[in-house]
Each structure stands twice: as structure tokens, then as C-alpha cells.
N, C-alpha and C positions, 0 to 999 in steps of 0.2 A: 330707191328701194329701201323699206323699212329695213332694220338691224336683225328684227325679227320676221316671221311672217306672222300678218294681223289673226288672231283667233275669234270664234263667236264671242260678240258683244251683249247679243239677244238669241232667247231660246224661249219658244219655238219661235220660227220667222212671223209666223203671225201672230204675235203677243199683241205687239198697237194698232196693226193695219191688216187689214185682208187681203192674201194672197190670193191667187186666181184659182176659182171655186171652192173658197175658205174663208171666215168670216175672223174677223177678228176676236180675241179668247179675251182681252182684258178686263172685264169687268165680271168676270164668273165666281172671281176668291176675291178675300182684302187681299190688301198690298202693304208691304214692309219697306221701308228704308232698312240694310242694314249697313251699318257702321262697321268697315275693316279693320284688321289691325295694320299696320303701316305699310303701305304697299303689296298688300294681299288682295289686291281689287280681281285680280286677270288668276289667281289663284281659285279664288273663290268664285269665281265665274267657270272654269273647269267644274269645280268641285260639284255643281248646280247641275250642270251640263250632264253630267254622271249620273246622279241624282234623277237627272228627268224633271227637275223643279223650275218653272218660268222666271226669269230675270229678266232683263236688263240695265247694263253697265255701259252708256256711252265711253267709247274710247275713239281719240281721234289723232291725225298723225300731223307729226309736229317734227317741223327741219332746226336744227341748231346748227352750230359750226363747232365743233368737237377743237381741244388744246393742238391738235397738231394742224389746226387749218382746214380740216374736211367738211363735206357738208354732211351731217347724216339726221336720218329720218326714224324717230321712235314712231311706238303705239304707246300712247297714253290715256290715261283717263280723263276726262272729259269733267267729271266730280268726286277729284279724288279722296280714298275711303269709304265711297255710296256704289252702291249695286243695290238698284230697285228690283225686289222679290216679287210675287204674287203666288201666294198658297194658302192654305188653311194651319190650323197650328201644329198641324203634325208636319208639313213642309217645311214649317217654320222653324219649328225644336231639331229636322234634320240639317238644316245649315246652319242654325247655329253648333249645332257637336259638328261640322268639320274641321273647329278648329280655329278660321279662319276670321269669323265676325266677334269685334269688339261690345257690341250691343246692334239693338233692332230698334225700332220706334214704327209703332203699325201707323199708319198713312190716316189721317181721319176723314182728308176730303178726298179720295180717288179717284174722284173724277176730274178733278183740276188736274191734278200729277199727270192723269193720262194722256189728258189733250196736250201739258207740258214735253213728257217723252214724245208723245206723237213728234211737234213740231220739233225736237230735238232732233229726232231717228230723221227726220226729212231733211234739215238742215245735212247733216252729216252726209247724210245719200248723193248731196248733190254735188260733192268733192270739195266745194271750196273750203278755202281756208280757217277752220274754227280756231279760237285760242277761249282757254278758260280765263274770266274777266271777273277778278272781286271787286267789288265797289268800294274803294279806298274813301273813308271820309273823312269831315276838316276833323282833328283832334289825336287822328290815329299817328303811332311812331310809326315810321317806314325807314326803310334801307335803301340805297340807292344801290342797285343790280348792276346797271351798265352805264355805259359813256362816261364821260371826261369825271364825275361826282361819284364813280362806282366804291361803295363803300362806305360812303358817308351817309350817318345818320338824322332825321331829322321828324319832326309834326307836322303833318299836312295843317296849314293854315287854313286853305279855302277850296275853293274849285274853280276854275275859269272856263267857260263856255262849255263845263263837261266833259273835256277834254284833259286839259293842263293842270296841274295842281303845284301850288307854292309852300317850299319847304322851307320853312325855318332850321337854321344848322347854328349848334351852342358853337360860339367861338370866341373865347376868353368872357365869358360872360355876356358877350353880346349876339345876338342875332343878327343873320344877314339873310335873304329870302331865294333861290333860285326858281324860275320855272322851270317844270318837267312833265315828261309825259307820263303816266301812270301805268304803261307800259314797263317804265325801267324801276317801277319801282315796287320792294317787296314789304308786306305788314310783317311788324314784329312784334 
């Protein structure tokens, strides 16, 4: 059971998909990206919610093992600092005065975006396990997050089957290369 209990993600239910005897509303306004300020994502999705202004802010829930050994289960965000809007520019001008959004960027292709959330909002729907996944490539610094390397810093050198990536790590002026999964590790 999540820490909290999960709140609307999406408003109204049929922003992407049509509800039964209800058609889907997405493509009636443009569409905004707006850019949070640092963890204002579930913030600014209330604020919307109040509002009456259409959104969508994937959030999905995600288990860690908490410092004392437990397992527990947030609600996170799925892209965090984005909440996908759709209004006209008076919708627009009111979520940005709540405060909450760092900047906007109006959407140019809407129609890619949507069929994107669509398949987003489906994936989510169907419980399994999402993680948000950046695309680490060869030349980026990264942090080693977990396992026996946590901490240690290095350059992706390459990529392996898509999966693996080899870090170079300074060590007295010489490099030595380890594999890892790109799961453990974070861009810096």
C-alpha cells in the first residue's frame, strides 16, 4: 500500500480515451507542456483539478526498501516536472499564476503527444511495473547508485546489447572499465 493514497493523474477521465457514452475531449484546445517547479508535479495537478482545466501528469507507483529494511510503495511521477495541460490561453495564464509551474512550452505536434499519453495512460492501466528510463549515452558522466560500485563516478564509454554500459572510473590517472546495468546508474 502506497505511503499515500494515489490522487487524479488525469482530469477529466476522458481527456485521451472515451469513456462509455463519451468521446474523447483531446484534441478540442492546444496543448501545453508545463515545466514544475521541483516537485510540484501532484501540487499542480490539484491546483488544475480546482481549476476545472484538463491535464494529464502520468504517475506510477514505485516499491523501494526504505534505511530501516521496509518495503514501501510511493506515487511518483512518471515525467518528472511535466504535467501535460490542454486549454486555450486563458487556461493557460491560470495555471501558470498558481504558483506552481516553472515555464510552459505549447505542444507544436498534438497529435503525436496524444497518441504518446494514450499509450502511456494504457501501459499504466494495466498495473504492471513501469520505471522511468533515460537513455544514458556513451560520453555522459554518471554516478553509480547501487551495488558493490555505489558511488563511484565515471563516463559511459559505450553501450552493450542495449542493455549494459561500460564505465570508465579515473583511478590514479588510469582508467579501468566495469560493466553495469543502467539501471544503477544515475546522469550527472
Amino acid at each position: 500500500m502506497p505511503l499515500l493514497k494515489p490522487e487524479p493523474d488525469i482530469w477529466p477521465l476522458n481527456l485521451l480515451s472515451p469513456v462509455e457514452g463519451e468521446e474523447a475531449i483531446a484534441d478540442s484546445k492546444p496543448w501545453w507542456a508545463l515545466y514544475t517547479l521541483a516537485r510540484f508535479e501532484k501540487k499542480l495537478m490539484r491546483q488544475l483539478l480546482e481549476e476545472k482545466i484538463a491535464f494529464f501528469g502520468p504517475t506510477i507507483s514505485r516499491r523501494y526498501r526504505s534505511p530501516q529494511g521496509r518495503i514501501r510503495t510511493s506515487i511518483e511521477p512518471l515525467f518528472p516536472n511535466y504535467v501535460f495541460m490542454m486549454g486555450d490561453e486563458v487556461e493557460r495564464y491560470r495555471a501558470v499564476c498558481t504558483g506552481s509551474v516553472s515555464r510552459f512550452m505549447p505542444v507544436p505536434n498534438p497529435g503525436e503527444l496524444i497518441e504518446d499519453l494514450r499509450q502511456i495512460r494504457e501501459l499504466i492501466l494495466t498495473d504492471a511495473p513501469l520505471a522511468p528510463e533515460l537513455r544514458i549515452e556513451p560520453g555522459q558522466k554518471v554516478r553509480v547508485k547501487s551495488g558493490v560500485f555505489k558511488g563511484f563516478e565515471g563516463i559511459v564509454i559505450r553501450r552493450e546489447n542495449e542493455i549494459r554500459l561500460l564505465i570508465s572510473v579515473r583511478y590514479m590517472g588510469r582508467g579501468a572499465s566495469v560493466a553495469l546495468d543502467d539501471c544503477q546508474l544515475e546522469v550527472i
